[in-house]
C-alpha positions as CSV (number, residue, x, y, z in Angstrom):
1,X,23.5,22.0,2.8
2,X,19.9,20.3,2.7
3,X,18.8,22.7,-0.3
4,X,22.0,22.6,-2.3
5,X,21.8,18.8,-2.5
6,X,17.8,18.3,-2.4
7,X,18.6,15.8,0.7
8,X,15.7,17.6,2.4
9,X,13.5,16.9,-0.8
10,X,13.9,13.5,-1.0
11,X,13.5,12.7,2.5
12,X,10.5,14.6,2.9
13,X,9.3,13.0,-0.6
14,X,10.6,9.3,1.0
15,X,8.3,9.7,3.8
16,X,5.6,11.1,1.5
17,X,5.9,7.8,-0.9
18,X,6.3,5.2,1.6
19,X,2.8,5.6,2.8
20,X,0.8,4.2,-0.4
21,X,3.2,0.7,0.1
22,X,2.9,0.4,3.7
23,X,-0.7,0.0,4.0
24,X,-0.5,-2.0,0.9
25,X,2.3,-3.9,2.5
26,X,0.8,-5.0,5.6
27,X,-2.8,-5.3,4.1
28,X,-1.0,-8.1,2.4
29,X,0.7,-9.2,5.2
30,X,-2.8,-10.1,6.8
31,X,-3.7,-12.0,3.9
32,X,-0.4,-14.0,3.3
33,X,0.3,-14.9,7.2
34,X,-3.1,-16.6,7.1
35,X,-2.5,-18.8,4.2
36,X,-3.4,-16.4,1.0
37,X,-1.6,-15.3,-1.9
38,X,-2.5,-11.7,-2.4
39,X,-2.2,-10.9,-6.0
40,X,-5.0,-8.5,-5.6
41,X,-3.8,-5.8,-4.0
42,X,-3.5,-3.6,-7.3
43,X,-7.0,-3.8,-7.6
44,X,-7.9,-2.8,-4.5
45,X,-6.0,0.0,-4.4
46,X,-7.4,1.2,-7.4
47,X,-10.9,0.6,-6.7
48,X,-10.6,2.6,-3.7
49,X,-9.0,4.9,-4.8
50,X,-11.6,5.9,-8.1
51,X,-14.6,5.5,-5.2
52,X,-12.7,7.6,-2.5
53,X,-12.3,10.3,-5.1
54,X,-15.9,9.7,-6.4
55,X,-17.6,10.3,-3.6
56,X,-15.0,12.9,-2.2
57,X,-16.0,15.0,-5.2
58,X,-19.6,14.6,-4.6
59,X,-19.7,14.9,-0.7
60,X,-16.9,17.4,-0.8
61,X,-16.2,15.9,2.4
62,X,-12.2,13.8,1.9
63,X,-13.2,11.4,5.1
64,X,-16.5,9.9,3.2
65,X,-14.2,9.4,0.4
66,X,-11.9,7.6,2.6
67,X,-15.1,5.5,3.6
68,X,-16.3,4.8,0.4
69,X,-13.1,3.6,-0.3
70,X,-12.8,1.4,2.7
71,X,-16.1,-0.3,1.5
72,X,-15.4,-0.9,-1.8
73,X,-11.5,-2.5,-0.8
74,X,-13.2,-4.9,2.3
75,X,-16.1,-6.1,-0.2
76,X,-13.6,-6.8,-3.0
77,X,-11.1,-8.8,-0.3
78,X,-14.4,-10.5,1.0
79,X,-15.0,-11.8,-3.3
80,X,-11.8,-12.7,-2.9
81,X,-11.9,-14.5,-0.2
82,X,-14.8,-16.3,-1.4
83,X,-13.1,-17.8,-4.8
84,X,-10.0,-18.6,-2.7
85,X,-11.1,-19.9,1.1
86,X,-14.9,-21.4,0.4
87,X,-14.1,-22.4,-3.1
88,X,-10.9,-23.2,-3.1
89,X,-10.4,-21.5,-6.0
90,X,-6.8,-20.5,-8.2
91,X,-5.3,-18.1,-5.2
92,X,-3.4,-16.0,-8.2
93,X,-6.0,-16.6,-11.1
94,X,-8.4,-14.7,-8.9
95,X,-5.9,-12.1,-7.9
96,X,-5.0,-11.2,-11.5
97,X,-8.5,-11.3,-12.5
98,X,-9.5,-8.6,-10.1
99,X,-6.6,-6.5,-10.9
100,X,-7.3,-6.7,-14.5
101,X,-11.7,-6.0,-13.4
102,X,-11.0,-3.4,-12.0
103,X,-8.0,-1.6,-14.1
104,X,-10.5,-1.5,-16.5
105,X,-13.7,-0.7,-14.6
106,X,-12.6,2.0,-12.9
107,X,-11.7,3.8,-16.5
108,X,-14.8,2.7,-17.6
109,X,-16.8,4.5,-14.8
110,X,-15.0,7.5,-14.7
111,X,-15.6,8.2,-17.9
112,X,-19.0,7.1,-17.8
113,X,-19.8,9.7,-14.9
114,X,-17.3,12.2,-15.2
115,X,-16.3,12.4,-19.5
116,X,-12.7,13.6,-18.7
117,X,-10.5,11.1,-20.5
118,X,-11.1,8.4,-17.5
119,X,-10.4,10.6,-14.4
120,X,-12.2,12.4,-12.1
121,X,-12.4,15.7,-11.8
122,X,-9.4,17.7,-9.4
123,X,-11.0,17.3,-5.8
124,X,-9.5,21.0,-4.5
125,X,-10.7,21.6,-1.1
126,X,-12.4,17.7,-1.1
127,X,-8.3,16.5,-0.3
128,X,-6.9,15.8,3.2
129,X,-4.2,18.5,3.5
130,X,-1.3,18.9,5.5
131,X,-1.4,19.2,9.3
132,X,0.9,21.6,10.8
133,X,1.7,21.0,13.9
134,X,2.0,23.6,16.9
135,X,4.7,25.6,17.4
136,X,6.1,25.0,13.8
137,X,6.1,29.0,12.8
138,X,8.3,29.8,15.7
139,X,10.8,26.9,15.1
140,X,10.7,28.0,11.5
141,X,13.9,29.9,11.1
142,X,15.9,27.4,13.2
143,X,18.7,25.5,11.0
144,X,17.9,22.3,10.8
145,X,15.7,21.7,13.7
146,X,12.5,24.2,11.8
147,X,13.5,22.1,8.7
148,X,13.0,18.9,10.6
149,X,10.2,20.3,12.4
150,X,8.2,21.4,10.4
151,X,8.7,19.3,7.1
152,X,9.8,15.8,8.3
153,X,7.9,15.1,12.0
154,X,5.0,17.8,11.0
155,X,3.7,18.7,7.3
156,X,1.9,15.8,6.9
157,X,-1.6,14.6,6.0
158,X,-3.4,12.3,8.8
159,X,-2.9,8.8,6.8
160,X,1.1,9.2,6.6
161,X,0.9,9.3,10.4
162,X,-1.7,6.5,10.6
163,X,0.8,4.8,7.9
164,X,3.8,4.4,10.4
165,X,1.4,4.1,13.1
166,X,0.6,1.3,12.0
167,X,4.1,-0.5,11.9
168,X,4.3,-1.3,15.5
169,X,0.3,-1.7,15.9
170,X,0.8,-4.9,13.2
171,X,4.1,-6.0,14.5
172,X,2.3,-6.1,18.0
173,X,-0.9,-7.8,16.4
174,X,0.9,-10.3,14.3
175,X,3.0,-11.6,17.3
176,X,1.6,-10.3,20.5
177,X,-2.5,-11.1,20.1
178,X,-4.4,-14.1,20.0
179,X,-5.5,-13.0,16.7
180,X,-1.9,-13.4,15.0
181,X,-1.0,-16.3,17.1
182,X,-3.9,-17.8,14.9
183,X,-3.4,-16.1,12.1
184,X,0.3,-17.8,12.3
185,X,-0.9,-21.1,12.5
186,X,-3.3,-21.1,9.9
187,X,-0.4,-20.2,7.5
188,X,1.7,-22.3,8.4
189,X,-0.2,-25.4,9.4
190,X,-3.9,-25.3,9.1
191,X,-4.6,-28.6,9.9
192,X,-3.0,-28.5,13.2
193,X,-5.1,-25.3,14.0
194,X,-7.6,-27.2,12.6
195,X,-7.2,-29.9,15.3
196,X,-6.8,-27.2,18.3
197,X,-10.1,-26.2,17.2
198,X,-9.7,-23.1,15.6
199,X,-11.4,-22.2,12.2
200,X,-9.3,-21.7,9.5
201,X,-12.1,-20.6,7.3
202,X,-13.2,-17.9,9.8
203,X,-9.7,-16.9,10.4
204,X,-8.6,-16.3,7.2
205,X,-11.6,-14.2,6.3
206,X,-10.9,-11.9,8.9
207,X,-7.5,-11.5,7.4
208,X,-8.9,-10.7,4.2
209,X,-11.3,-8.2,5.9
210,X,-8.5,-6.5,7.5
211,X,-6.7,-6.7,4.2
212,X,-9.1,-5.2,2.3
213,X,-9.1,-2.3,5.0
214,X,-5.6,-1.5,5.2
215,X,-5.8,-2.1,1.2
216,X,-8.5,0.7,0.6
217,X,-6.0,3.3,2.3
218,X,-3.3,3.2,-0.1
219,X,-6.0,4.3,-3.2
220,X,-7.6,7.1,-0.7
221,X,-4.0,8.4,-0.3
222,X,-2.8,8.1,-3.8
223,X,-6.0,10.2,-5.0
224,X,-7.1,12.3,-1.9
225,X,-4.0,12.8,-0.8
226,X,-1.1,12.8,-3.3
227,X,-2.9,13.7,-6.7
228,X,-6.4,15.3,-5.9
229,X,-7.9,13.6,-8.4
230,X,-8.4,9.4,-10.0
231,X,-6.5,8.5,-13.0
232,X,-6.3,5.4,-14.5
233,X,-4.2,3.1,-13.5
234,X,-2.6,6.1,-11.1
235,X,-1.6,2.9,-8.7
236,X,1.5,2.4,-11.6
237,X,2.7,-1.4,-9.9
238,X,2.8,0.0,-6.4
239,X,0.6,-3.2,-5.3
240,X,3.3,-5.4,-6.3
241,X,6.2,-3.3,-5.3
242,X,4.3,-4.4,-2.0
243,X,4.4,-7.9,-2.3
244,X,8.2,-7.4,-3.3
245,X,8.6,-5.5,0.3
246,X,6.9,-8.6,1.9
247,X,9.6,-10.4,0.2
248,X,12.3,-8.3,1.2
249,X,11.0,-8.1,4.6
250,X,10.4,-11.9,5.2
251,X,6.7,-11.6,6.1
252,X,7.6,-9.9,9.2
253,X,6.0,-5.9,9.5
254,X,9.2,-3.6,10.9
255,X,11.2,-5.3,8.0
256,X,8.6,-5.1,5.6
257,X,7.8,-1.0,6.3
258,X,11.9,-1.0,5.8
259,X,11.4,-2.2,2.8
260,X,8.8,-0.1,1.4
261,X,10.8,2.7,3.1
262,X,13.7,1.9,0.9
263,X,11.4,1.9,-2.2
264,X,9.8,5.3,-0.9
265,X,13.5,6.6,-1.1
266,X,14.5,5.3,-4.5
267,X,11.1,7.1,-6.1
268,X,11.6,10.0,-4.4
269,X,15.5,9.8,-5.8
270,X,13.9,9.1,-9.3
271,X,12.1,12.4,-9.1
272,X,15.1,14.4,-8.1
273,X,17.5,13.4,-11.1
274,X,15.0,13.8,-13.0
275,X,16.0,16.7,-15.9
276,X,19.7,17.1,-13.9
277,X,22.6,17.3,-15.4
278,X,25.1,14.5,-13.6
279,X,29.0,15.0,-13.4
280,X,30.4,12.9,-16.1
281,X,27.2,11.6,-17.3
282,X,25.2,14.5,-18.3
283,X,21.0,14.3,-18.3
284,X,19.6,10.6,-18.1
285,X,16.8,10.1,-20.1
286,X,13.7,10.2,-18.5
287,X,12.4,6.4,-19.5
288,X,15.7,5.4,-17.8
289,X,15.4,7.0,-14.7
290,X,11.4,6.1,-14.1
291,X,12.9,2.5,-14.1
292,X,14.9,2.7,-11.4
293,X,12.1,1.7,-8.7
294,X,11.4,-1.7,-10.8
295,X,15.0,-2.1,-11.5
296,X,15.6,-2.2,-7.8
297,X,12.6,-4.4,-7.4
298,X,14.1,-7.2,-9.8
299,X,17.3,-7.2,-7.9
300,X,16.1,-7.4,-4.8
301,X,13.7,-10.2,-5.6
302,X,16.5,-11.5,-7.4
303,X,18.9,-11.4,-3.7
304,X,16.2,-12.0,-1.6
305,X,13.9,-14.9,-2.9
306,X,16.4,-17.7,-1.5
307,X,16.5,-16.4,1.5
308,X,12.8,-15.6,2.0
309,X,10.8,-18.3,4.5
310,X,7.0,-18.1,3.2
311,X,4.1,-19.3,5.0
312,X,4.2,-23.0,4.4
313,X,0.5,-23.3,3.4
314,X,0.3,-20.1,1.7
315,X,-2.0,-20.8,-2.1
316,X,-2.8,-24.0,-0.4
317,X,-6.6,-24.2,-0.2
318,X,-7.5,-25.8,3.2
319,X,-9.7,-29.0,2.8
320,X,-11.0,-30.1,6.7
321,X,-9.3,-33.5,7.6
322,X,-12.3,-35.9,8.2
């Protein structure tokens, strides 16, 4: 039943897509809980992601790509947080200036370095590969449970794991540690964890740090991972489909991951109709059916945006009461 339908491929391809907007989801979560508009996010990924693959390629080793990557992301989300914390900068000027830095940098530099049309060359054995999991060759001919098995728990690389992982790990953070508790108040009224003596300044820098960390693994995935290779741009809007799923998800991490779940599923459906003759409607046009992700996007923003409850003093630069 699983293969005449595809249901197996597009769950398997769900959890396979989800990945790239959950760390970009709750890397933004970070930033926006403490007071910051995160505009930025595309960049990031895509810095990461050319450096991951960059140095992957050279090291042949995929975990110092995934460090590389980690560096470049926190140093951009540290600039970042310079121009929007110390000097109280445009919170979305400097977003969309570093998206628009480093879409074209990053062409720039692969070409420079590698002379392949603005991509690096394909990683091969420099990618994180699948793990398989033990006992999955004798659960293989199993119905069902060898499919499930094998393909939906196991059959993964190590960052979708550390993906979902991190769901309840930021849920616990965000409302469980003294970290969130002051992350909370500092986007939703500084001055009043101004006055209970907490720095705002210092507190939202960590959450840029931490942003920029959870940013840098959605570019290693999409190019050590998913592609094998950098390509310009290969990041296609995933950074605000993100900011979308903070939307949908009210700023809170299980309903955020839900949301970039749900987005996960409608690519992954995207890809399956793709080329298919539908009942009654024939083939779709492939333009057509490669909207479908931003389609939903629009109408959920459109649904949600009334009922979403930002952080009150999110793109308000703090200025210390005196």
């Amino acid at each position: 039943m699983f293969e005449d339908f595809h249901l197996s491929s597009i769950v398997v391809s769900t959890i396979r897509n989800a990945p790239v907007l959950i760390f970009a989801a709750m890397a933004g979560l970070f930033a926006e809980r403490s007071g910051v508009i995160d505009l930025a996010l595309e960049g990031k990924m895509l810095a990461s992601a050319f450096v991951s693959a960059a140095v992957a390629y050279t090291t042949q080793n995929a975990w110092y790509g995934v460090s590389a990557g980690i560096a470049v992301s926190a140093a951009l989300a540290l600039l970042q947080g310079y121009v929007s914390i110390t000097q109280k900068g445009n919170q979305l000027v400097g977003g969309i200036a570093i998206n628009i830095a480093m879409s074209g940098l990053t062409f720039v530099l692969a070409q420079f370095f590698y002379q392949q049309g603005g991509r690096t060359p394909d990683l091969g054995e420099a990618r994180l590969f699948d793990i398989v999991l033990p006992g999955t060759a004798a659960v293989a001919d199993v119905p069902f449970l060898g499919w499930f098995y094998g393909h939906v728990i196991g059959g993964h690389s190590a960052l979708v794991y550390l993906a979902f992982a991190l769901i309840p790990l930021v849920h616990w953070v965000i409302y469980h540690s003294r970290f969130g508790l002051r992350l909370r108040a500092c986007g939703e009224n500084p001055h009043a964890a101004d006055a209970a003596g907490i720095s705002v300044e210092r507190t939202r820098y960590m959450a840029m740090l931490v942003c920029g960390i959870l940013c840098s693994f959605s570019g290693a995935y999409l190019a050590i991972v998913q592609s094998g290779f950098f390509l310009r741009d290969m990041s296609a809007g995933a950074g605000y489909l993100a900011l979308t799923a903070l939307v949908f998800g009210n700023w809170r991490p299980i309903y955020t991951a839900l949301g970039c779940i749900m987005f996960g599923f409608f690519s992954a459906v995207q890809i399956q109709i793709e080329g298919v003759d539908l009942p009654g409607i024939g083939r779709i046009p492939g333009s057509l059916i490669q909207m479908i992700p931003y389609v939903v996007t629009v109408i959920v923003l459109a649904g949600l945006m009334a009922k979403s409850v930002a952080p009150k003093a999110i793109g308000k630069p703090f200025v210390k009461s005196r």
